[in-house]
C-alpha positions in Angstrom: 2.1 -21.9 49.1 3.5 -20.7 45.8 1.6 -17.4 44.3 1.2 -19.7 41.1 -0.7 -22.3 42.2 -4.1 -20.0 42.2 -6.6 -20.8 40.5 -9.2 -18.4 39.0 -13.0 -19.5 40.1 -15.4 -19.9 37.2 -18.6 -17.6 37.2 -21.4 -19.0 36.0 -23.7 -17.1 33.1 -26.1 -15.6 35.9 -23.3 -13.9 38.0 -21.6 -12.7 34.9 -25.0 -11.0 33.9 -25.5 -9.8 37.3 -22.2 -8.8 37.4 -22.8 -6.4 34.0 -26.1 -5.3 34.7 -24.3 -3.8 38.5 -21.7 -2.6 35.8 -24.6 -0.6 33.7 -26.1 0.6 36.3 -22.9 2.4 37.8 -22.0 3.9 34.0 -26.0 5.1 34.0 -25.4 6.6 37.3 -21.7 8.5 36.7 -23.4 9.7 33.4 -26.4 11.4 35.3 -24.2 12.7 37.6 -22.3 14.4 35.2 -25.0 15.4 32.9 -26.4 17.3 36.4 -23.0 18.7 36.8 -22.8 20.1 33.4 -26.2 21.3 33.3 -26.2 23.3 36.6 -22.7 24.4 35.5 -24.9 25.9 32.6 -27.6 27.8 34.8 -24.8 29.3 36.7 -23.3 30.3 33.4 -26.3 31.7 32.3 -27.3 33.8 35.6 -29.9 31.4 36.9 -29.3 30.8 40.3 -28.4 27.4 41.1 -30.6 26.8 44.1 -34.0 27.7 42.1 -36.9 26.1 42.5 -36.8 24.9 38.8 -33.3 23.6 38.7 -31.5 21.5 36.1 -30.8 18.8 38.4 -34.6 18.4 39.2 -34.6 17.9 34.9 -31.8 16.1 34.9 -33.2 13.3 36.9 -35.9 13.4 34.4 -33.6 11.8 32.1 -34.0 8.7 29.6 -31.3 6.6 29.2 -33.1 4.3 26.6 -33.2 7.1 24.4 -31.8 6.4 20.8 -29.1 7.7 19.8 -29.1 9.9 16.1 -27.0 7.6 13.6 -23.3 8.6 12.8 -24.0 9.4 9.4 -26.7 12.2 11.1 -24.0 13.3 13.1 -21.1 13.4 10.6 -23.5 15.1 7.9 -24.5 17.8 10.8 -20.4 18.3 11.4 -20.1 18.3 7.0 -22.9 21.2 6.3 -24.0 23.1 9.9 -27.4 24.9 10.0 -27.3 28.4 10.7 -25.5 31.1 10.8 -21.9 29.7 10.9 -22.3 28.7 7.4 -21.4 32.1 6.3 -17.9 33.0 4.4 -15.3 34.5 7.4 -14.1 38.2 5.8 -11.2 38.3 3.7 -7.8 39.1 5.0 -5.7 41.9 4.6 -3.2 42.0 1.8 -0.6 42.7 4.1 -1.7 39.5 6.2 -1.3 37.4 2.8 2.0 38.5 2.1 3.2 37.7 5.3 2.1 34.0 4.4 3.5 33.7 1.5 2.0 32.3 -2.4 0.0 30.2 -2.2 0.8 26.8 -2.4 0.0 24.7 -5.3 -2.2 21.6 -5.8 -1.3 20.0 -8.7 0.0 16.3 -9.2 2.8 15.9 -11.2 2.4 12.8 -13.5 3.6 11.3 -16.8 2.2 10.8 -19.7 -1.0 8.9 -20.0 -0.3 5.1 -20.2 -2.3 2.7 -22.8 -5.6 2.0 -21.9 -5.4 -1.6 -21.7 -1.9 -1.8 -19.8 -3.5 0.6 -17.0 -6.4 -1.5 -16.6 -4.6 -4.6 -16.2 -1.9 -2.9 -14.2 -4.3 -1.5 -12.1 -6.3 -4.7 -11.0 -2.9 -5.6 -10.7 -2.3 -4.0 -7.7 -5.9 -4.5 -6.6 -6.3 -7.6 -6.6 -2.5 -9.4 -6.9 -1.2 -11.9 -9.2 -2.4 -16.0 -8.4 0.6 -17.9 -6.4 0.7 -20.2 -9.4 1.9 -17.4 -12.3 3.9 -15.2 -9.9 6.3 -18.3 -9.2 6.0 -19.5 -12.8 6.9 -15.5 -13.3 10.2 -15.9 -10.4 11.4 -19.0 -12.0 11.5 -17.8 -15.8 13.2 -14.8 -14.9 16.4 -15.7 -12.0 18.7 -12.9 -11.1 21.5 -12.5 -13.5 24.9 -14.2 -12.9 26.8 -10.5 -12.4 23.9 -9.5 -10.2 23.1 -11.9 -7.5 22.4 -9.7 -4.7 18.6 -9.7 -6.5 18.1 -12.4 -4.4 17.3 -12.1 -0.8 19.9 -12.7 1.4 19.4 -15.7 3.8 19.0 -15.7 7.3 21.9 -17.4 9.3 20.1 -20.8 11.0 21.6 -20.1 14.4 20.3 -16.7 14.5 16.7 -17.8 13.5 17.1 -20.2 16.3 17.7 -17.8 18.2 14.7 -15.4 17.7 11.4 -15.2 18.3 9.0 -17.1 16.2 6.9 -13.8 14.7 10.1 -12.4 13.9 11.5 -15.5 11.9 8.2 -15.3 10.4 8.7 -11.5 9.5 12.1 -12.3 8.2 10.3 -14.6 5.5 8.0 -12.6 4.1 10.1 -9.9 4.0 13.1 -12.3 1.9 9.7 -13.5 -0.4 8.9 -9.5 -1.5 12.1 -9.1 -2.1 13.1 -11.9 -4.3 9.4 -10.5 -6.1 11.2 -7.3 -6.8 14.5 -8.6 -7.8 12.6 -11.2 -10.0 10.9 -8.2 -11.8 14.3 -6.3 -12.1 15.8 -9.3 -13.7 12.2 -9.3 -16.5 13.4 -5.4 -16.7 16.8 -6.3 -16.8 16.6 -8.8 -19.8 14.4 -5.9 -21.4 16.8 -3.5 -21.3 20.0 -6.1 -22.6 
């Protein structure tokens, strides 16, 4: 009998929960046994002998697993600004330490002049938001690449070859050939500027 011919058996919705809920219970058991493991690694740490009568593991199956979790932002803002003592400055270094590492670096941006207000706003929702398919084809056919300058244009993609490859990279191929005919359409506008 061909390996193929197998067919996968349905479960119904009550396995499938069962089937989780066995799942749960073996996650809520692994993360028990590791919270014992971790806490009695603690004690032993710590100097408290491990086989006291007030052991961690006797705590640690004392555990709730239905207990709620603090939100991320809780946890994130705890990481952002920590309470207590590490929140002061660490000493400054040596002189002889910063020379070894050099100036240091700078910051700043370079950038142009400022551009007028109302081309930056338009320019900038622009690239936000896009042009509408209507005016950026109404934009590619008013401006064609120049006769000197075809290579503006995308270059095509042979037929046999596309028969050839895979569907998602045909695909590629033609959005790929559409931003660039975009660009070469706005260095022909530039181009017709500029002559």
């Amino acid at each position: 009998m061909p390996k193929g011919n197998k067919k996968r058996k349905r479960r119904d919705s009550s396995s499938e929960d069962e089937r989780i809920l066995r799942k749960i219970h073996k996650l809520q058991k692994q993360l028990r046994n590791h919270k014992e493991n971790f806490l009695s690694d603690n004690d032993v740490a710590s100097g408290a002998s491990p086989f006291s009568s007030h052991s961690s593991v006797e705590g640690a199956a004392d555990l709730s697993f239905n207990e709620p979790t603090p939100a991320l932002s809780d946890v994130v803002q705890n990481i952002i600004t920590p309470e207590g003592p590490s929140q002061e400055e660490p000493p400054a270094l040596d002189e002889n330490i910063l020379s070894l590492l050099g100036k240091l670096p700078s910051k700043s941006i370079t950038s142009g002049p400022p551009l007028h207000k109302d081309v930056a706003t338009r320019w900038i929702t622009l690239i936000n938001e896009g042009l509408v398919e209507e005016e950026k084809l109404s934009i590619l056919r008013d401006y064609p690449p120049a006769d000197n300058c075809l290579l503006l244009n995308s270059p095509k993609l042979n037929p046999e070859i596309a028969k050839a490859l895979n569907i998602q990279i045909v695909k590629r191929d033609e959005n790929l050939a559409e931003l660039q005919n975009q660009i070469g359409g706005a260095l022909s506008a530039l181009g017709k500027l500029l002559t």
